[in-house]
C-alpha positions in Angstrom: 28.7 0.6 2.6 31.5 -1.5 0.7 30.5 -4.3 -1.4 32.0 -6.5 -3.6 29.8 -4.9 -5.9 30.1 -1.5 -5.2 32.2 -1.1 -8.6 30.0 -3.5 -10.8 26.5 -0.9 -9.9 28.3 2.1 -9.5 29.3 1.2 -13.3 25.5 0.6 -13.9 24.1 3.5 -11.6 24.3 6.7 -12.0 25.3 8.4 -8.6 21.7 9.2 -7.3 20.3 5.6 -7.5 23.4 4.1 -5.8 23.5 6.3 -3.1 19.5 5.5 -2.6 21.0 1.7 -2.4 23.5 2.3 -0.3 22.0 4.5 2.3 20.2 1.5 3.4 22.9 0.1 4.7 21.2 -3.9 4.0 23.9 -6.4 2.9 21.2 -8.2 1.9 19.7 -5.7 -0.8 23.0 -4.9 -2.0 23.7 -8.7 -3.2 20.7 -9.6 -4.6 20.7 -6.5 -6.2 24.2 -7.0 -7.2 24.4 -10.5 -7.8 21.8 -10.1 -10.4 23.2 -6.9 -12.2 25.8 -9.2 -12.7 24.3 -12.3 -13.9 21.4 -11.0 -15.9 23.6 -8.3 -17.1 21.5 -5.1 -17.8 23.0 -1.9 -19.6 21.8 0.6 -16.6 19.6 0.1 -13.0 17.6 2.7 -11.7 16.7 2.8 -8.1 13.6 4.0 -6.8 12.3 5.7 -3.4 8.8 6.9 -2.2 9.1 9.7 -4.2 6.4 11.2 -6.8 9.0 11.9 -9.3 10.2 8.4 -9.0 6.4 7.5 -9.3 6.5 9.5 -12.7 9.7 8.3 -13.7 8.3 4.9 -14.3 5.2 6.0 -15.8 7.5 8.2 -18.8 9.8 5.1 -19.2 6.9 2.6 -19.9 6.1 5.0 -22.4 9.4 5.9 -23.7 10.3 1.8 -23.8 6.9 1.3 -25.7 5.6 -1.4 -23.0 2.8 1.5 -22.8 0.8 3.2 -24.7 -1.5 7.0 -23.8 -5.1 6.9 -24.5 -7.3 9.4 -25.5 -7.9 10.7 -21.8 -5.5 11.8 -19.9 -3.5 9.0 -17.7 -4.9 6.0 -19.0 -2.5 3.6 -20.6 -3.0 0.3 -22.6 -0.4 -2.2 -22.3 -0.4 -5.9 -25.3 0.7 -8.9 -24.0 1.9 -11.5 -26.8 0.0 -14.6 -27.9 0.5 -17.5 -25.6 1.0 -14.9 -22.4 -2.1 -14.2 -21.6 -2.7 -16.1 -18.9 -1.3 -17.4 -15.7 1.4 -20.2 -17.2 0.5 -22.5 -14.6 2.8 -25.5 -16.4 5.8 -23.7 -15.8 4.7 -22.0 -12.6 6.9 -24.2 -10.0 8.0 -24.5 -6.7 11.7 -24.9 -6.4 12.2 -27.4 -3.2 15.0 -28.9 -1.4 15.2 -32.8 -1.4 14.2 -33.5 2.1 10.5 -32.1 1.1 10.4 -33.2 -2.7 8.0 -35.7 -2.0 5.3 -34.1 0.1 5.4 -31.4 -2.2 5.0 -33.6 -5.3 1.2 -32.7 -5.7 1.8 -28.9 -5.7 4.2 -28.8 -9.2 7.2 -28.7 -7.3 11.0 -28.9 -8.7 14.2 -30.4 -7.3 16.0 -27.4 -5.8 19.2 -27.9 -7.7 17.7 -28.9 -11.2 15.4 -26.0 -10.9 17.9 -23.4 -9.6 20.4 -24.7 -12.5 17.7 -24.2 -15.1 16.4 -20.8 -14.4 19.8 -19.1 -13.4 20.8 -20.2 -17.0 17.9 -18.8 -18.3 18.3 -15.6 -16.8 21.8 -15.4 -17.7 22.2 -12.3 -19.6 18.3 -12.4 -20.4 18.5 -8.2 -19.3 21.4 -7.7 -21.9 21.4 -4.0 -23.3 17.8 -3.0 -21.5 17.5 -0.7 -18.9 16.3 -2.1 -15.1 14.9 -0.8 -12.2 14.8 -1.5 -8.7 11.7 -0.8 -6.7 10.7 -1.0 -2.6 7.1 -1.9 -1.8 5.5 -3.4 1.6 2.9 -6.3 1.7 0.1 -4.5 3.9 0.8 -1.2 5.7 4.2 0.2 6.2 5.6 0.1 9.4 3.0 -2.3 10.7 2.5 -5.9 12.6 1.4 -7.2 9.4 4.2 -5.6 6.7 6.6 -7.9 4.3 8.8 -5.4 2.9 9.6 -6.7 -0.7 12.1 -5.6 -3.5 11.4 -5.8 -6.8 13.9 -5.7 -9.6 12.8 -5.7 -13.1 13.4 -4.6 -16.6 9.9 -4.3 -17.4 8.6 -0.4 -16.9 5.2 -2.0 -17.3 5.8 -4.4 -14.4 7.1 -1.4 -12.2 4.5 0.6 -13.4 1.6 -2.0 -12.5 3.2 -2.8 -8.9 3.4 1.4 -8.3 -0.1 0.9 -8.8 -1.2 -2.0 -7.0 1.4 -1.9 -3.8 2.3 0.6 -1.5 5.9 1.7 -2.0 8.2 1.4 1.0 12.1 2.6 0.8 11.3 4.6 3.6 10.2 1.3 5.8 13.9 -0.3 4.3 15.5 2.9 5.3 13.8 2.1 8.9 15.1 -2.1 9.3 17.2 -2.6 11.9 17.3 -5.6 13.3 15.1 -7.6 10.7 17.2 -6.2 7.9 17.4 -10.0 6.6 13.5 -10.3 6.4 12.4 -9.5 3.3 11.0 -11.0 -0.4 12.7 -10.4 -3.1 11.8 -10.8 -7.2 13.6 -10.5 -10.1 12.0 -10.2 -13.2 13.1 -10.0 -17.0 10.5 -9.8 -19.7 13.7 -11.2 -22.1 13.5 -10.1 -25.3 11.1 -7.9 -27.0 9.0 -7.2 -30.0 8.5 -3.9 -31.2 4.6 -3.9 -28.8 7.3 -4.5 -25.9 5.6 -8.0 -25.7 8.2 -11.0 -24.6 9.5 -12.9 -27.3 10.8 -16.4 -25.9 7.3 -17.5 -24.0 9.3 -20.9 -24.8 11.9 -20.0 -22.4 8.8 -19.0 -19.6 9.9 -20.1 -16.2 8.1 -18.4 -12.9 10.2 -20.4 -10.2 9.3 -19.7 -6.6 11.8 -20.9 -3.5 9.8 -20.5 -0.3 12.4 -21.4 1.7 14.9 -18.3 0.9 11.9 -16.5 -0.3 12.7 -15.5 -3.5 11.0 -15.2 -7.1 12.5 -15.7 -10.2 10.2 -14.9 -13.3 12.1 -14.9 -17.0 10.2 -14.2 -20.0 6.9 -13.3 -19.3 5.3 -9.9 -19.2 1.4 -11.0 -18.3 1.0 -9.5 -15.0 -0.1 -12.8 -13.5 3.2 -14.2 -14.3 5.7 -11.0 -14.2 4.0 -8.9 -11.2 5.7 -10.7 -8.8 4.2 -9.0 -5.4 0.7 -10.4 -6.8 0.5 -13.5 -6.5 3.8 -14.9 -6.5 4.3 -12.9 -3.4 1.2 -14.2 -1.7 2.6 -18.2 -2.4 5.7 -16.8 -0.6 3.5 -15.6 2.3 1.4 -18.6 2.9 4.9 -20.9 3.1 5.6 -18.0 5.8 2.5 -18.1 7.6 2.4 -21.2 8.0 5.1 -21.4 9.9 4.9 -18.6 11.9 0.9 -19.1 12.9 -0.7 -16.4 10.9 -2.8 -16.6 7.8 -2.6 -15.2 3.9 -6.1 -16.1 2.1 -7.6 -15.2 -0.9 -10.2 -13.1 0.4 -11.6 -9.4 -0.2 -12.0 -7.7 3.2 -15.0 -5.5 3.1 -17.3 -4.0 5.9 -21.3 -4.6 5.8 -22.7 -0.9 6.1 -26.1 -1.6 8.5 -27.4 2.2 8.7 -30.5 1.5 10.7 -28.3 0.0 13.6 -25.4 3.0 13.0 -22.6 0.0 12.7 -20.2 -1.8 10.2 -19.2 -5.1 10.7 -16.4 -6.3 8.7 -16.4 -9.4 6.6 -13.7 -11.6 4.5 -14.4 -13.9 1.8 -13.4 -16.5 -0.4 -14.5 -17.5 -3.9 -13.5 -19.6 -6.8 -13.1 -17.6 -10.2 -16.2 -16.6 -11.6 -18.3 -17.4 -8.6 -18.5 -13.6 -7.4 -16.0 -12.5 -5.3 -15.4 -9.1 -6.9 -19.5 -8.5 -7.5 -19.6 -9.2 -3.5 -16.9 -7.1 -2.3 -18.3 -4.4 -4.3 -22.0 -4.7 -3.4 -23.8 -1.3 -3.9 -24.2 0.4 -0.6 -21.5 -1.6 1.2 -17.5 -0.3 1.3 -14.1 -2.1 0.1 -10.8 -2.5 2.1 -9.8 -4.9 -0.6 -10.6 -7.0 -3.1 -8.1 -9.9 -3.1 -5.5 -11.0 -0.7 -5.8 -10.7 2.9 -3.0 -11.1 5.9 -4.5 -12.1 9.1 -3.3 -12.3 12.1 -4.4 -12.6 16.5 -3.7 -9.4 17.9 -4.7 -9.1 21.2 -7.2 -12.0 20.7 -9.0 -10.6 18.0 -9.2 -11.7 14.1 -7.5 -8.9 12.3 -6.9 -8.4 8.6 -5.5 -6.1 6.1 -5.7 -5.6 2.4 -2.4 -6.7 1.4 -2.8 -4.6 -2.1 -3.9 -0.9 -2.6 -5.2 -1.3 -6.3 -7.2 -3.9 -8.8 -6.0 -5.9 -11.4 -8.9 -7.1 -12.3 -11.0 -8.8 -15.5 -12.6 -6.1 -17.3 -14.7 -8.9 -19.5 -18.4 -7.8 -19.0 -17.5 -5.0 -16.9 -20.4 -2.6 -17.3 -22.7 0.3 -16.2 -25.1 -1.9 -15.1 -23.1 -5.1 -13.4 -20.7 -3.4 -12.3 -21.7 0.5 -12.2 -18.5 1.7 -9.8 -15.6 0.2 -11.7 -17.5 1.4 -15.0 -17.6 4.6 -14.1 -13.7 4.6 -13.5 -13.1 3.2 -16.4 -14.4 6.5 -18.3 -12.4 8.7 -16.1 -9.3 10.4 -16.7 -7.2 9.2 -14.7 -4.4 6.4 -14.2 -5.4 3.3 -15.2 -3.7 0.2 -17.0 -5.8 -1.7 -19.9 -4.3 -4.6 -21.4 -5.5 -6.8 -23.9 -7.9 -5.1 -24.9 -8.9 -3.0 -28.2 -7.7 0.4 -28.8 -10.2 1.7 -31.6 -9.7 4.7 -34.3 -10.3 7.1 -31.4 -7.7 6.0 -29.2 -10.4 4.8 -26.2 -10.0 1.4 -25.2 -13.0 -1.5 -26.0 -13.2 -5.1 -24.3 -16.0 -7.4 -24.2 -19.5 -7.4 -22.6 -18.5 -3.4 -21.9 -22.4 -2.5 -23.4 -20.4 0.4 -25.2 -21.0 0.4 -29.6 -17.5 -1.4 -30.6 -15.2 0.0 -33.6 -14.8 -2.4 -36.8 -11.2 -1.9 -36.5 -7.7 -1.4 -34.4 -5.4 -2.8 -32.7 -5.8 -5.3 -30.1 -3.6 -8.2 -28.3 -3.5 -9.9 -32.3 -1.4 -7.2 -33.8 -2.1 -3.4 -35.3 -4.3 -4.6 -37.8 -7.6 -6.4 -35.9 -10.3 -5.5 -37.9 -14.0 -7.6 -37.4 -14.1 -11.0 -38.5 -9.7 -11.2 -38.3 -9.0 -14.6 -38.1 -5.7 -16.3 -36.1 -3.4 -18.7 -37.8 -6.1 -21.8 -36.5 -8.6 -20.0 -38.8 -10.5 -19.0 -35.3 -12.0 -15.2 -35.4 -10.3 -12.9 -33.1 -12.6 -11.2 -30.6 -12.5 -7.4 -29.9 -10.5 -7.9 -26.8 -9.0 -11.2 -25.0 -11.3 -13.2 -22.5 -8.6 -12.7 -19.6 -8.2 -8.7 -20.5 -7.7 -6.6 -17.5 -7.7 -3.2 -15.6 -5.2 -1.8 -13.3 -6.5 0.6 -11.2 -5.8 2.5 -7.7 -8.5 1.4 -4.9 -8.7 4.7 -3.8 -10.7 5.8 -6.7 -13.7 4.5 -5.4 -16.7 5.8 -4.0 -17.0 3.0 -1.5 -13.0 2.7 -0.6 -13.2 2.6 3.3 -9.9 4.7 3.8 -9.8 3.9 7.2 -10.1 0.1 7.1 -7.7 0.3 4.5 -5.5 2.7 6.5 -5.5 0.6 9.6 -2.0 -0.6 10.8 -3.5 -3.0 13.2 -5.6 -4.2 10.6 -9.7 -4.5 11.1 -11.7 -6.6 13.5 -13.3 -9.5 11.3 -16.6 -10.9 12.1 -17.5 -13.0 9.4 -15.8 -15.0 6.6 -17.9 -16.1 3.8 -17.1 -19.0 1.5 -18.9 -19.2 -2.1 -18.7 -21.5 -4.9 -20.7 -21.9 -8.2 -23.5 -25.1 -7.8 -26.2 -25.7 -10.0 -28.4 -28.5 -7.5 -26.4 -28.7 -4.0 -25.9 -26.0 -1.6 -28.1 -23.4 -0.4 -28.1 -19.9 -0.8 -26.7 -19.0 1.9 -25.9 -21.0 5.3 -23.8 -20.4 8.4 -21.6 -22.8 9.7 -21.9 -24.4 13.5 -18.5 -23.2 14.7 -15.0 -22.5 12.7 -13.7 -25.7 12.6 -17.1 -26.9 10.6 -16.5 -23.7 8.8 -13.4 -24.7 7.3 -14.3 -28.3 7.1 -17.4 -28.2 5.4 -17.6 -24.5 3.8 -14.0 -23.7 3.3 -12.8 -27.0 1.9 -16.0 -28.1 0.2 -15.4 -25.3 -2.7 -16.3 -26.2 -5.8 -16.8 -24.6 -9.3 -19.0 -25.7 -11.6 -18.2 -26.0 -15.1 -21.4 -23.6 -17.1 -20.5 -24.4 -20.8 -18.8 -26.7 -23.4 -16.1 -23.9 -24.0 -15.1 -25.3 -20.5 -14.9 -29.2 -21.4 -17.8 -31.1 -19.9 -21.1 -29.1 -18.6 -21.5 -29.4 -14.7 -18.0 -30.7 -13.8 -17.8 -29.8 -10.2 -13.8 -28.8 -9.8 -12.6 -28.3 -6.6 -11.1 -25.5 -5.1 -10.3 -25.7 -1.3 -10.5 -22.2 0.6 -10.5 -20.6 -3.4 -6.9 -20.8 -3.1 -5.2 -24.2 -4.3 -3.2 -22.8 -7.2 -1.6 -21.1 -4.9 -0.9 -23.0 -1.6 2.4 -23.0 -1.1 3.0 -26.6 1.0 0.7 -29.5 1.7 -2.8 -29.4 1.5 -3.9 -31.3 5.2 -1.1 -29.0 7.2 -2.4 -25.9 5.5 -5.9 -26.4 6.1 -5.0 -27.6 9.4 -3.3 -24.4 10.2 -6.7 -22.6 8.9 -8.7 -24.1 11.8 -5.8 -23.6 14.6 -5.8 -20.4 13.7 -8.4 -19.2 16.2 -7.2 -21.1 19.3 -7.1 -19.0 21.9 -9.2 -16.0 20.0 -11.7 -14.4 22.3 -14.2 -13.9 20.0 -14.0 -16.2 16.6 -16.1 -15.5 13.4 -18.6 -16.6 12.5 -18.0 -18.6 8.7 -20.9 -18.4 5.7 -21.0 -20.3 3.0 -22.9 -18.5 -0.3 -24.0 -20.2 -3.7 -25.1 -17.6 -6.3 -25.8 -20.0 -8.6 -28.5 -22.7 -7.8 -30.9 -23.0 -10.2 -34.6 -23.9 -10.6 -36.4 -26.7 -12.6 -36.3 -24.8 -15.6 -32.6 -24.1 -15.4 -32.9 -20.2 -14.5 -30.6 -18.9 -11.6 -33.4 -18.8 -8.4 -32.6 -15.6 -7.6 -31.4 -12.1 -8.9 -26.9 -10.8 -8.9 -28.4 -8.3 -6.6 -29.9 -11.0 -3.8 -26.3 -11.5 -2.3 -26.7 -8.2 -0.7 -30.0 -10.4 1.0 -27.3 -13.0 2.0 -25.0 -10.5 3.5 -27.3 -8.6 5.6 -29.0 -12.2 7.1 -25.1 -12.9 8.3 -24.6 -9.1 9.6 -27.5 -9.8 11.7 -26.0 -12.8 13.1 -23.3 -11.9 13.9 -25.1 -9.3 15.9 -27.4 -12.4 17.3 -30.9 -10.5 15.4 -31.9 -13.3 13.5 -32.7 -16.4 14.4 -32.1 -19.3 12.7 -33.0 -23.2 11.7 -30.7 -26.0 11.6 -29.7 -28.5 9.1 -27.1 -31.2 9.0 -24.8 -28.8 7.6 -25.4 -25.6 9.9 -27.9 -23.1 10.2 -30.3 -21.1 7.6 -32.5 -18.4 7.9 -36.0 -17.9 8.6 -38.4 -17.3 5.8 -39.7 -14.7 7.7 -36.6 -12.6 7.6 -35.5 -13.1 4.6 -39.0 -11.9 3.3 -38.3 -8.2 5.2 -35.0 -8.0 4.0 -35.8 -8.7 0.1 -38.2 -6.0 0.3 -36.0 -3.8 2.4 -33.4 -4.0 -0.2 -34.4 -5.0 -3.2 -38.3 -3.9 -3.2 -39.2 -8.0 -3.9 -41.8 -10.1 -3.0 -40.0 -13.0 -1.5 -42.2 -16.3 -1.9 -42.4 -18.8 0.4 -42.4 -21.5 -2.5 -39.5 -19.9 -3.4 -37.5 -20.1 0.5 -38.6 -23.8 0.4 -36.7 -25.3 -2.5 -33.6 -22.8 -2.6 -33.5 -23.6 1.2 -34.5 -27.3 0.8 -31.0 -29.6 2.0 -30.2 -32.1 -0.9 -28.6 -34.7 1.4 -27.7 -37.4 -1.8 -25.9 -34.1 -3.3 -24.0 -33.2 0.3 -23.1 -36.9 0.8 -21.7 -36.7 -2.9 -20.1 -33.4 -2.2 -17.9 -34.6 0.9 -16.7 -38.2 -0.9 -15.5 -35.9 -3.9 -13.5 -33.4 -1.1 -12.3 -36.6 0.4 -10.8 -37.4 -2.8 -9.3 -34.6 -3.8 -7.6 -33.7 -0.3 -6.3 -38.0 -0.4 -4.8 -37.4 -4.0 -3.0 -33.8 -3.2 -1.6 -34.8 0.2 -0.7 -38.4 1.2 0.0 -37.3 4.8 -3.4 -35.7 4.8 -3.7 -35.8 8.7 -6.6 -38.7 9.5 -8.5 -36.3 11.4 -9.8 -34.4 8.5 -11.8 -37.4 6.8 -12.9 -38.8 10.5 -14.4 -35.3 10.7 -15.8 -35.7 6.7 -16.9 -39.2 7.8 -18.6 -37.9 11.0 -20.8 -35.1 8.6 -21.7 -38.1 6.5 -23.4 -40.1 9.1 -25.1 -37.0 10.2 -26.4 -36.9 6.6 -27.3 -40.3 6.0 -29.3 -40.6 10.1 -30.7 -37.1 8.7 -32.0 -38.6 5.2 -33.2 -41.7 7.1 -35.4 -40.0 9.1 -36.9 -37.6 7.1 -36.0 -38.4 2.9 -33.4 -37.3 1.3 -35.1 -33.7 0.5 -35.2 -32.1 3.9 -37.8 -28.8 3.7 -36.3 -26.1 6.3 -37.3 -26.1 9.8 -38.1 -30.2 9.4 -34.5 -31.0 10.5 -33.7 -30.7 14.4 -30.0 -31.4 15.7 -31.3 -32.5 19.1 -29.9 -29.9 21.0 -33.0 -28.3 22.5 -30.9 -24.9 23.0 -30.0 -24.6 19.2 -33.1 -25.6 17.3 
């Protein structure tokens, strides 16, 4: 197809990669891949298909371009980013908005369109000078499916293209297929900038991740941390909320995951939401149970049913105290020859990788994210010692790998039937283990939006700061707070059958300040919400929703984790804390009033309407309620 800039990538293409472009026949791919081999100015652009040569192509270059670096066993890889990108760069991660919608989207970090378009176009201006790019064709969920956003990256970082060949399915073939949607598509463009000789980026100064949601485009200039430079991760997924939204569908951060009952021959699939560090990866990876995905979830109503589908096909994930006993699947990877991504972590004397909390006997030297010369007791230039490995190291590693990958969930093109959403956060003194909500719109309301994370140490600032964290996702919704979480709780009209929603808390403690129960008790929790969903279990109310019987929860500790639940012990986890849950929904209030000034009115009647419940509630019977003393009124239900 003619361009006018056929001549400009022919001259940066060799034949094979520009007739892979231009077979596509998509006016749209060809400027945006041509506008930005012209701006950003790169020496050569290599375009990618499906292919496993391509696959491999990218693999050698990260090598060859020292952004990578081989292990001792066979296909594993370890990757350095620079000090100072590490991290997601959350200052300088912004939304680019036109004028009209500045102001609603003050809260959300936003930028004037034209300021912010101006300022990262100059950036990028010859930022790819002299290095080699590539352009690469992946798919949000399955190919050729209800559910795909066909996406094109184009990079100059081999380590970027090599991570997203990892984590994303690859999809020139589904490009080759547009017809009439040819227009409908993200689009990223990344430049790590320049480099130092461990192919980190040099001018984190110059860091700009800018994000326009309305053309639905990415720009990301000097980074390399995936967090910031992978941009179908989670700059992609702020792009696909802005899109849901408006066309009635749903991106969450959720693993999807499917509840393995073998007694009843059945699996019932479940999403969830959590907070960092409040166990969303130990849950979706519960011992026994299997994994569509452990992330970011597209749902959508198909024929009046709550379908989902892993929008990812790998993990980056923390590898800080990943080990054979808290995490015995992803360990076990780990040690395997095959391809896998470390970054940030150590690479001893025998060329095998080391990271923290991995229970493995750690060299005294290496070289790490600090430079080639970490050695025990290195110190940085604010006389603070240098760990083995960085906090935020991580893994990149293909799903499929594991031994409880549900191939067909993942597989699915019409997604998988959801019958439960779960929604955990990390409380020392409020919410019970595990409680299920009344109906969705409670769900969202008083699970969903209620998230909070509570600060554990000093290293954090202040011990027990409750930070909030709507749905688990608010560094990453992409336009106001109230219409967003409104759109959560429209979602289901006209569903014929909605799911039931869970809320989990991991973390409550006793008196004496220990956890009240075991890691392993969530798989308790999830089994008491399989079997209601299946209507096996009844159940007692509180203000809040519904908990189980001690009864049940007795056979099921036993069943599956050969423990002798107490009763003592099912009264005070189970026990509703109504000053706490009173306290709990003025703080939401709060935060949901600051983030969005056209917070719709109906959101805090409903907060207001809990809080009456409450306060009748601890009126009548104190403000500790024991389970089972608490009746709704509603003879049917309790």
């Amino acid at each position: 197809m003619n361009s006018k800039y056929t001549d400009l990538l022919k001259s940066k293409m060799n034949e094979a990669s520009f007739n892979k472009l231009a077979v596509l026949e998509n006016e749209k791919v060809m400027d945006f891949v041509g506008s930005f081999a012209e701006h950003c100015n790169p020496a050569s652009i290599y375009v990618c298909d499906d292919s496993a040569e391509d696959e491999q192509y990218i693999r050698d270059m990260a090598i060859a371009k020292g952004e990578e670096f081989k292990l001792a066993k066979d296909g594993q890889t370890i990757h350095w980013d620079g000090y100072g990108d590490q991290a997601r760069d959350k200052k300088n991660t912004r939304y680019m908005v036109y004028k009209e919608n500045l102001e609603k989207m003050k809260s959300l970090n936003s930028v004037a369109y034209e300021e912010g378009l101006e300022e990262i176009m100059g950036i990028a201006k010859n930022n790819m000078e002299g290095k080699d790019a590539v352009v690469k064709f992946f798919c949000e969920g399955p190919a050729f499916s209800e559910f795909t956003i066909p996406c094109v990256q184009f990079t100059d970082s081999w380590y970027v293209a090599h991570s997203e060949a990892i984590l994303y399915r690859s999809a020139y073939e589904h490009f080759k297929s547009m017809k009439d949607d040819k227009d409908d598509f993200f689009r990223f463009i990344h430049s790590a900038g320049a480099q130092d000789e461990r192919g980190c980026s040099k001018n984190i100064d110059k860091r700009r991740i800018y994000m326009d949601t309305q053309n639905n485009i990415v720009y990301s200039m000097n980074a390399q941390y995936a967090g910031n430079s992978v941009g179908l991760k989670k700059h992609s997924m702020r792009l696909a909320i802005s899109k849901s939204g408006k066309e009635g569908w749903l991106c969450e951060h959720m693993f999807v995951m499917a509840c393995i009952n073998e007694d009843a021959a059945r699996r019932t699939y479940f999403a969830g939401a959590y907070p960092s560090a409040c166990g969303k990866t130990s849950t979706a990876m519960i011992p026994g149970e299997e994994i569509v995905g452990d992330d970011i979830a597209y749902f959508r109503n198909i024929d009046g049913q709550f379908k989902a589908v892993n929008v990812e096909q790998g993990i980056f994930g923390i590898i800080k105290d990943v080990n054979a006993n808290d995490d015995p699947l992803i360990f076990e990877n780990l040690n395997k020859e095959q391809e896998i991504i470390f970054s940030n972590v150590l690479r001893g004397p025998d060329n095998n990788p080391y990271w923290l909390g991995s229970g493995l006997e750690t060299p005294k030297t290496g070289d790490n994210h600090s430079g080639a010369d970490w050695y025990e007791g290195k110190k940085d230039a604010a006389g603070n010692e240098i760990p083995v490995a960085h906090g935020n190291s991580r893994y990149t590693m293909r799903l499929d790998y594991l031994a409880n990958f549900d191939k067909a969930g993942f597989d699915a093109k019409e997604g998988v039937k959801v019958d439960g959403v779960l929604y955990g956060g990390r409380d020392s003194d409020t919410t019970v283990p595990c409680e299920e909500s009344a109906s969705w719109e409670e769900g969202i309301l008083l699970k969903a939006c209620t998230l909070e994370s509570e600060t554990t140490s000093a290293t954090l600032g202040a011990e027990g700061v409750r930070n909030p964290s709507p749905m688990a996702n608010m560094d990453f919704v992409s336009y106001p707070l109230g219409e967003y979480t409104m759109n959560n709780i429209n979602f289901v009209n006209d569903m014929k059958e909605v799911p039931k929603v869970f809320s989990t808390n991991y973390f409550l403690r006793n008196p004496d300040g220990k956890f009240c129960t075991d890691k392993l008790a969530k798989k308790v929790w999830l089994h008491w919400a399989e079997g209601r969903v299946h209507g096996e279990y009844d159940a007692v109310c509180t203000p809040t929703g519904k908990i189980p019987l001690y009864e049940d929860l007795k056979v099921l500790f036993k069943k599956f984790l050969d423990i002798d639940y107490t009763l003592e012990d099912y009264t005070y986890q189970f026990t509703f804390r109504c000053d706490k849950w009173i306290a709990k929904l003025e703080r939401s209030k709060a935060f949901f009033a600051k983030m969005d000034a056209s917070c719709p009115e109906l959101l805090f009647t409903k907060w207001d309407e809990a809080i009456a419940k409450i306060k009748a509630a601890q009126a009548k019977h104190g403000d500790q309620i024991k389970p089972g003393a608490y009746s709704c009124g509603d003879e049917s239900c309790c």
